[in-house]
KEKE-3310 file (N, C-alpha, C; in steps of 0.2 Angstrom, whole numbers, plus 5000, padded with zeros to 4 digits):
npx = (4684:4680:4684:4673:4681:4694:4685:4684:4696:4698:4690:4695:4708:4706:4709:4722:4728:4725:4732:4746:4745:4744:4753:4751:4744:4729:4726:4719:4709:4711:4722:4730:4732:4738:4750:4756:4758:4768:4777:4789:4784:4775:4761:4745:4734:4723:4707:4692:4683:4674:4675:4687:4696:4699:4708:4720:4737:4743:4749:4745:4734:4716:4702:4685:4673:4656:4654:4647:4649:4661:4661:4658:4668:4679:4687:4684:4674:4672:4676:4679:4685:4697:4704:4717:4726:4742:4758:4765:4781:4798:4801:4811:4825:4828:4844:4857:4861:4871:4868:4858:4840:4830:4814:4805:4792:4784:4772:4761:4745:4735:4731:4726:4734:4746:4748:4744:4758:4768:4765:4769:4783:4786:4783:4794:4806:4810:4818:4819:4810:4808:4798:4790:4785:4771:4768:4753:4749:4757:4754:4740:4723:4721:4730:4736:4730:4729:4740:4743:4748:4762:4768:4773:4786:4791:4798:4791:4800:4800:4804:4812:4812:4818:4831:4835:4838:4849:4861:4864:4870:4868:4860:4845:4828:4814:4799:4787:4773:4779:4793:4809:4808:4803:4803:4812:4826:4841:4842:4851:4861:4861:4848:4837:4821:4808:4792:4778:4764:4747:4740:4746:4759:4777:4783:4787:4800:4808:4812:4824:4834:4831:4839:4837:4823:4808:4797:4782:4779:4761:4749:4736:4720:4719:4721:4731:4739:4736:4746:4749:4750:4758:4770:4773:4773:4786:4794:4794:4801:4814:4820:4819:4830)
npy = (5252:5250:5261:5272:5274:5267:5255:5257:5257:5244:5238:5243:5239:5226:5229:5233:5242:5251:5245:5247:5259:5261:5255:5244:5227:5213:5201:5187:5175:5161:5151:5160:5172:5166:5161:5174:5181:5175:5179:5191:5201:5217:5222:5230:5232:5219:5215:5205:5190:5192:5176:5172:5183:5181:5170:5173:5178:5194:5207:5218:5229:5225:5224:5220:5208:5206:5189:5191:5206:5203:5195:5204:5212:5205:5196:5183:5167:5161:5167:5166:5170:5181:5195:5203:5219:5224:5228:5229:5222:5229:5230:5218:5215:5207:5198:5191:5173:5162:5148:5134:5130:5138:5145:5150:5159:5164:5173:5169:5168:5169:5173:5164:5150:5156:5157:5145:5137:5145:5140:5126:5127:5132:5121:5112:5115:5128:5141:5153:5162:5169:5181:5185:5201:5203:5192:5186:5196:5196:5199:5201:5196:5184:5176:5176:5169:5156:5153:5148:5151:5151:5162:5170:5165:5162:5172:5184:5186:5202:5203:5208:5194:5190:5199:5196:5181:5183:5184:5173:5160:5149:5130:5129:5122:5121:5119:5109:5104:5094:5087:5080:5068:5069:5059:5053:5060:5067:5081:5094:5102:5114:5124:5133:5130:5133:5138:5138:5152:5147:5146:5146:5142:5144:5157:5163:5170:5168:5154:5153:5154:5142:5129:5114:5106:5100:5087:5082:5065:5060:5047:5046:5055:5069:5085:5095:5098:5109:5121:5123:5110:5105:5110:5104:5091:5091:5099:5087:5077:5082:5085:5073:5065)
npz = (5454:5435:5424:5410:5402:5403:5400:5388:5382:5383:5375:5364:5361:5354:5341:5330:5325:5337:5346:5342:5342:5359:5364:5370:5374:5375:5385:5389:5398:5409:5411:5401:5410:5422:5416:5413:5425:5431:5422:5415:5411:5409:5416:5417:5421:5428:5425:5431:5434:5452:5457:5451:5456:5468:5468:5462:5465:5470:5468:5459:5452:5452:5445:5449:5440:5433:5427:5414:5410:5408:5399:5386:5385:5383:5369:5369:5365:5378:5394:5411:5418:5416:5410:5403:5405:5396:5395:5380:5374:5369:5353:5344:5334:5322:5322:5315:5319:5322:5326:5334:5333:5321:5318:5305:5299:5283:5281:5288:5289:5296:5314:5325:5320:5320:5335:5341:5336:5339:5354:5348:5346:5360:5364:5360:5363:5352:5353:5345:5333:5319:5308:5293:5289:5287:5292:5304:5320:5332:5345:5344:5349:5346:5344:5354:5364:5357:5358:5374:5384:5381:5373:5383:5383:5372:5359:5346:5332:5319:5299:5287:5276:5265:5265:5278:5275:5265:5272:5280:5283:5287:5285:5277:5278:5269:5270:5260:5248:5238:5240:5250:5259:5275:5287:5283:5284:5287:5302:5305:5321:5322:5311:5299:5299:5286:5285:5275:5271:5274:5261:5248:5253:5254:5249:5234:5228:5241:5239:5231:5241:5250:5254:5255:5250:5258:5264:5272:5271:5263:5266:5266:5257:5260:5255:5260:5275:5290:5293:5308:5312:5302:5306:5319:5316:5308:5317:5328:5322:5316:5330:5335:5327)
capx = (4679:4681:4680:4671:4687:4695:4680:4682:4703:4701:4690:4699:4712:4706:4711:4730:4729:4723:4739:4751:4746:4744:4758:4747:4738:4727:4729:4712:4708:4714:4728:4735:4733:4742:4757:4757:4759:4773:4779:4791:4778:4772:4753:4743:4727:4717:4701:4693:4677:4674:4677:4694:4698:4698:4713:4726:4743:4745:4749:4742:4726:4712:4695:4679:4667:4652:4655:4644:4653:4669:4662:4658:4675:4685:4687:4683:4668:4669:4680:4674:4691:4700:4707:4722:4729:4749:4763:4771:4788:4802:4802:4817:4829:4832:4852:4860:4863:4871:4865:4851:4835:4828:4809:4805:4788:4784:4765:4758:4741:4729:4734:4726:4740:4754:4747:4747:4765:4770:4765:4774:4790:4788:4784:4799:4813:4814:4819:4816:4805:4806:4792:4790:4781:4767:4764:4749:4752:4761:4750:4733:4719:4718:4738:4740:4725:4729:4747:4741:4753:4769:4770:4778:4792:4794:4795:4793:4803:4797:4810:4812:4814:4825:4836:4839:4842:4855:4865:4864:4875:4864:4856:4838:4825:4808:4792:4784:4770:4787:4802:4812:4803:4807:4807:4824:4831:4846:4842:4859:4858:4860:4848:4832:4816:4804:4785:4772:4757:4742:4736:4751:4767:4784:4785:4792:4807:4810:4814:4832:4836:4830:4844:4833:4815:4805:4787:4779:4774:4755:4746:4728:4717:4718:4727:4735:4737:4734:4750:4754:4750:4765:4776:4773:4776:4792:4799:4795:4807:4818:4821:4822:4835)
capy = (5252:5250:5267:5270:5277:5259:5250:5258:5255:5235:5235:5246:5234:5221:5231:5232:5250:5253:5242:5252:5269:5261:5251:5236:5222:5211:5192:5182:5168:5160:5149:5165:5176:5163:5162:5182:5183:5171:5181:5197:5208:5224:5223:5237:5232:5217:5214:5196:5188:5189:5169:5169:5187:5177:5165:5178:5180:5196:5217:5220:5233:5218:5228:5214:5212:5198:5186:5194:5210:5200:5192:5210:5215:5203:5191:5175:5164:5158:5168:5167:5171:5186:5200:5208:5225:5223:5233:5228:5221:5233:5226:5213:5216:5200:5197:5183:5172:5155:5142:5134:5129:5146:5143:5157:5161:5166:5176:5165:5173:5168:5172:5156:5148:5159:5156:5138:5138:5148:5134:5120:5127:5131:5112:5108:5118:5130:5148:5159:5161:5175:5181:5190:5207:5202:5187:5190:5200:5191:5204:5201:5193:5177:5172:5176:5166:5151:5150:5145:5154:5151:5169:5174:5161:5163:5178:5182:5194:5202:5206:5208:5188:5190:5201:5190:5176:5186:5184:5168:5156:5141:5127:5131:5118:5123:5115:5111:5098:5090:5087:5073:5063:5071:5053:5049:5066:5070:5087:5098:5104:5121:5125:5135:5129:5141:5137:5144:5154:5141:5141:5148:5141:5149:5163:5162:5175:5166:5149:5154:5155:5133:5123:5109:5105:5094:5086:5076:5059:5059:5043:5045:5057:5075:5091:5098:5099:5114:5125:5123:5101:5103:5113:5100:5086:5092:5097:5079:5073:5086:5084:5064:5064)
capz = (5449:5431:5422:5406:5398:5404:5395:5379:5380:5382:5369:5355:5362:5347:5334:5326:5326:5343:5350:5338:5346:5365:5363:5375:5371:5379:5390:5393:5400:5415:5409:5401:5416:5426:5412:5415:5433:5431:5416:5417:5407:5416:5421:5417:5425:5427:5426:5434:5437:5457:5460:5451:5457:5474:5468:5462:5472:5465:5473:5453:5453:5448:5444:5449:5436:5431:5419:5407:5409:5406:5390:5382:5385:5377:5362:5369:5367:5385:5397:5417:5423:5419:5405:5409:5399:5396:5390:5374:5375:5363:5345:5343:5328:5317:5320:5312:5327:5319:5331:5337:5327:5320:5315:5301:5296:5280:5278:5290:5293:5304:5321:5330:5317:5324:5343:5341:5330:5347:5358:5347:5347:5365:5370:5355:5363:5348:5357:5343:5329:5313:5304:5289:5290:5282:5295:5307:5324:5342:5349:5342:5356:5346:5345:5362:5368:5355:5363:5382:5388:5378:5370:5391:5382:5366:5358:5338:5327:5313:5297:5281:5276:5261:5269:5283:5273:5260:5276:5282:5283:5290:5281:5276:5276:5266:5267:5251:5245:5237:5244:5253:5265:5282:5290:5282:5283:5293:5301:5308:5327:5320:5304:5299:5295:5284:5285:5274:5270:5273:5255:5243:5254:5253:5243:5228:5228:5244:5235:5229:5247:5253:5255:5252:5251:5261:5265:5277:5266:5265:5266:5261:5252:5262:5251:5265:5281:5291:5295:5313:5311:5299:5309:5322:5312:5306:5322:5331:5317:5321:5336:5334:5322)
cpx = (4682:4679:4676:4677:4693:4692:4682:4690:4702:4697:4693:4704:4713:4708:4719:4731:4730:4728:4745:4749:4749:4749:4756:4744:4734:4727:4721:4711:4711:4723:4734:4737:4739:4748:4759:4758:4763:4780:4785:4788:4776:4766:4751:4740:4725:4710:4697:4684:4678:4679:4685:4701:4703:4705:4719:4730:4748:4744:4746:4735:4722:4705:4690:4675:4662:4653:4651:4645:4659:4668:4660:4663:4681:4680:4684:4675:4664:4674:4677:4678:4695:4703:4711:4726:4737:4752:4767:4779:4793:4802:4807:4817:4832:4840:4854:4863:4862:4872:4859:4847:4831:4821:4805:4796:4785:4775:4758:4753:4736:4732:4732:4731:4745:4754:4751:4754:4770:4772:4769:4778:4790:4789:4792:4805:4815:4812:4818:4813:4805:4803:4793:4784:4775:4761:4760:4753:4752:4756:4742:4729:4720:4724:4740:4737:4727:4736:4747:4746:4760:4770:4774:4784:4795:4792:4796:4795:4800:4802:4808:4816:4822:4832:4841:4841:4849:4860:4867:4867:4873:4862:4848:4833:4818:4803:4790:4781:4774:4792:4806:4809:4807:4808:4813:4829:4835:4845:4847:4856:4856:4856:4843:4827:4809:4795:4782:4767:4752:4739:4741:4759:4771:4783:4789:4800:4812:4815:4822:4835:4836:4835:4842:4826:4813:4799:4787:4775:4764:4753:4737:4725:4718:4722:4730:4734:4739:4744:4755:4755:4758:4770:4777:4776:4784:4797:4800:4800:4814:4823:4823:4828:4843)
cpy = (5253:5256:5266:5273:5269:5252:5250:5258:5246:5234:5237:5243:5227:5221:5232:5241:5253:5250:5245:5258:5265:5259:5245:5232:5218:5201:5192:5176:5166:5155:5155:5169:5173:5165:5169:5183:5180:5175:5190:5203:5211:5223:5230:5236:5226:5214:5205:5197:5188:5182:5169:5176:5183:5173:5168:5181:5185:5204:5221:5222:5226:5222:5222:5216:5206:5195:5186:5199:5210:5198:5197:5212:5211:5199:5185:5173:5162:5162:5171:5166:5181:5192:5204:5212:5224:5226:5228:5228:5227:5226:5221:5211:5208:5201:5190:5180:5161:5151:5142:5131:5136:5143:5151:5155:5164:5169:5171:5169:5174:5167:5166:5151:5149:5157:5147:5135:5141:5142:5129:5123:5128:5126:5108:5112:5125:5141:5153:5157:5170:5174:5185:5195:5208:5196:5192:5191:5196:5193:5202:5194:5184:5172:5171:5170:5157:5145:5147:5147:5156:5159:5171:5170:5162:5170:5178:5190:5196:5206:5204:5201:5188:5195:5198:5187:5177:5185:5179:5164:5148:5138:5129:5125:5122:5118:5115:5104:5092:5094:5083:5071:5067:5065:5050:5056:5068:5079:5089:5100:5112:5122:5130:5130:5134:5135:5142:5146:5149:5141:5144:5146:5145:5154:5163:5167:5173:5158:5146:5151:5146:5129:5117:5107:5099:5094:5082:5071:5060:5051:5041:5052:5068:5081:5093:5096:5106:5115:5123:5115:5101:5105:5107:5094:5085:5092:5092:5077:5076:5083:5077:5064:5068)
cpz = (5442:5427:5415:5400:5395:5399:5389:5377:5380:5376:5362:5354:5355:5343:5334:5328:5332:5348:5350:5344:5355:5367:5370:5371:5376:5381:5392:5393:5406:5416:5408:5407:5420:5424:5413:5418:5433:5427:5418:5411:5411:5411:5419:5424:5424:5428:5427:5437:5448:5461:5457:5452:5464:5474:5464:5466:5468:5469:5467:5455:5448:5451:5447:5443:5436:5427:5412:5407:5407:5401:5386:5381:5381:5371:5362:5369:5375:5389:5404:5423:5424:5411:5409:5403:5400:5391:5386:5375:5368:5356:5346:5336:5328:5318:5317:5318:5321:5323:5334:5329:5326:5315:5309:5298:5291:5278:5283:5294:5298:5311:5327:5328:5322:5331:5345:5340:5337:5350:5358:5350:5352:5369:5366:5357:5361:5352:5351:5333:5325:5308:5300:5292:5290:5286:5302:5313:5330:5343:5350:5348:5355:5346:5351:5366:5365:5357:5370:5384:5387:5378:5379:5389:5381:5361:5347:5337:5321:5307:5288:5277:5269:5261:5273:5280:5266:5265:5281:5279:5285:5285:5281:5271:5274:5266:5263:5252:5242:5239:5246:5259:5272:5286:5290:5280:5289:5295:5306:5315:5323:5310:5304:5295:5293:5283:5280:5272:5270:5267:5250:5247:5254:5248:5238:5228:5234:5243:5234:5237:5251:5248:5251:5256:5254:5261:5267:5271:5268:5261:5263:5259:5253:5255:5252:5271:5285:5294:5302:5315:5308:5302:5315:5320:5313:5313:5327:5326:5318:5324:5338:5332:5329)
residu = (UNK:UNK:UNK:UNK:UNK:UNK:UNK:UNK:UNK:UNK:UNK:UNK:UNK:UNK:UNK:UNK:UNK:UNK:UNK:UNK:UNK:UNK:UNK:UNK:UNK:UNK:UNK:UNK:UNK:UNK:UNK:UNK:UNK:UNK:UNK:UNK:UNK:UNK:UNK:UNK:UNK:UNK:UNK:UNK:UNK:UNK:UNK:UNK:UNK:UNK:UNK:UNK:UNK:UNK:UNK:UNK:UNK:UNK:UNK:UNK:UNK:UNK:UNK:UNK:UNK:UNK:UNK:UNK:UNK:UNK:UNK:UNK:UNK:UNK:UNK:UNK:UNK:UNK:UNK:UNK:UNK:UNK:UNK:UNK:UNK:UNK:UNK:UNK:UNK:UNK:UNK:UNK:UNK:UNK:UNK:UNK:UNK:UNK:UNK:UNK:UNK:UNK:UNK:UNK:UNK:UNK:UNK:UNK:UNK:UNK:UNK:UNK:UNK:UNK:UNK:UNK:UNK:UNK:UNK:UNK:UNK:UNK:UNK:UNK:UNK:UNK:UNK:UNK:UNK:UNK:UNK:UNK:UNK:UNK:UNK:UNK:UNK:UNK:UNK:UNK:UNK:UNK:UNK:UNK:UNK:UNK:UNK:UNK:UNK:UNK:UNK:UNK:UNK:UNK:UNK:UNK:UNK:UNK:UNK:UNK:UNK:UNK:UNK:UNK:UNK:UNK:UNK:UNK:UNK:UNK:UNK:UNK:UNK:UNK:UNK:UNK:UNK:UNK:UNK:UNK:UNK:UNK:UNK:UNK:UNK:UNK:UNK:UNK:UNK:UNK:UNK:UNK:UNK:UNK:UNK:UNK:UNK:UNK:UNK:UNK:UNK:UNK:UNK:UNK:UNK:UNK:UNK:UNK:UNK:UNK:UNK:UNK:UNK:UNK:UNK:UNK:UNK:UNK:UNK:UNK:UNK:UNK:UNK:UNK:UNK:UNK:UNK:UNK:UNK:UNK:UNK:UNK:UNK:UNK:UNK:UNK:UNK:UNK:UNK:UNK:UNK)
# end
């Protein structure tokens, strides 16, 4: 049985604060749970509607509850699977690591962004992903959930970006409203691409640091397009190239 101690940890679990102290967060939905029992994250507890308690192949303590019991407890609009508490992996220290595609984050706030942005790079190959300090939290209910599972992949770092790149040695691609057309752009196996903030882009003091700027052509009227669409974009070009 689920205690009332238990209750009131999954949901202070929401909060940034509450994650910090416990050092857990929380996995919901059935998708994720899956991706998690596959994943080498240590399990606290999870808690699971009956019917899909039934369908986990798994020696983990799994509480029963209603699925209106289950949707007081978490985040989600619709969840009539399963919430599972999990210990936070150790932080991971930005090193200068020259190879590969390194996808860098610059203020990127909205956690369903970040979730998604996860996902890409994990259907696009790209094995790691540094965020400035500032960008929203791996941890938080709604990146984990917007990732489908990716996060048990790919993991994000978080550093101080003009630091890192005072040290860098790689080509650095920047997204900007203007830039070179990324369909006729040669891009290196090894380079960075920096993404950013959904209404102010790259950071200015970060600027110094872009190699060379680019932007997806736009063809008809919109002003932007949303963060993780672009990151998408870019790296099917990428990738082509």
């Amino acid at each position: 049985m689920l205690t009332k101690a238990e209750t009131k940890l999954i949901r202070s679990l929401r909060e940034k604060k509450h994650r910090a102290e416990t050092g857990l967060f929380l996995v919901e939905g059935a998708k994720s749970v899956e991706e998690l029992l596959r994943s080498n994250f240590a399990i606290s507890f999870i808690v699971a509607t009956d019917a899909f308690a039934k369908t986990l192949k798994t020696k983990m303590r799994v509480e029963t509850v209603s699925a209106d019991e289950l949707a007081k407890l978490g985040t989600l609009e619709a969840n009539d699977a399963a919430i599972a508490v999990v210990k936070q992996k150790s932080a991971q220290t930005a090193e200068q690591k020259n190879q590969g595609l390194i996808l860098v984050l610059d203020e990127v706030k909205d956690p369903g962004n970040l979730g998604t942005i996860i996902r890409i790079a994990d259907w696009y190959g790209v094995k790691r992903i540094l965020a400035s300090k500032g960008t929203a939290d791996f941890y938080n209910a709604k990146t984990i959930a917007a990732s489908m599972g990716s996060f048990t992949r790919i993991a994000v770092e978080y550093a101080d970006l003009a630091e890192f790149f005072s040290k860098n040695t790689l080509p650095v691609f920047g997204a900007y409203l203007g830039g070179e057309n990324v369909h006729e752009m040669k891009f290196p196996s090894d380079g960075i691409l920096v993404m950013g903030n959904e209404s102010n882009g790259i950071s200015a003091h970060l600027e110094k640091f872009i190699t060379k700027k680019i932007t997806i052509p736009r063809y008809g009227s919109a002003e932007s397009l949303n963060v993780a669409i672009a990151t998408a974009v870019i790296l099917d070009n990428w990738k082509r190239k």
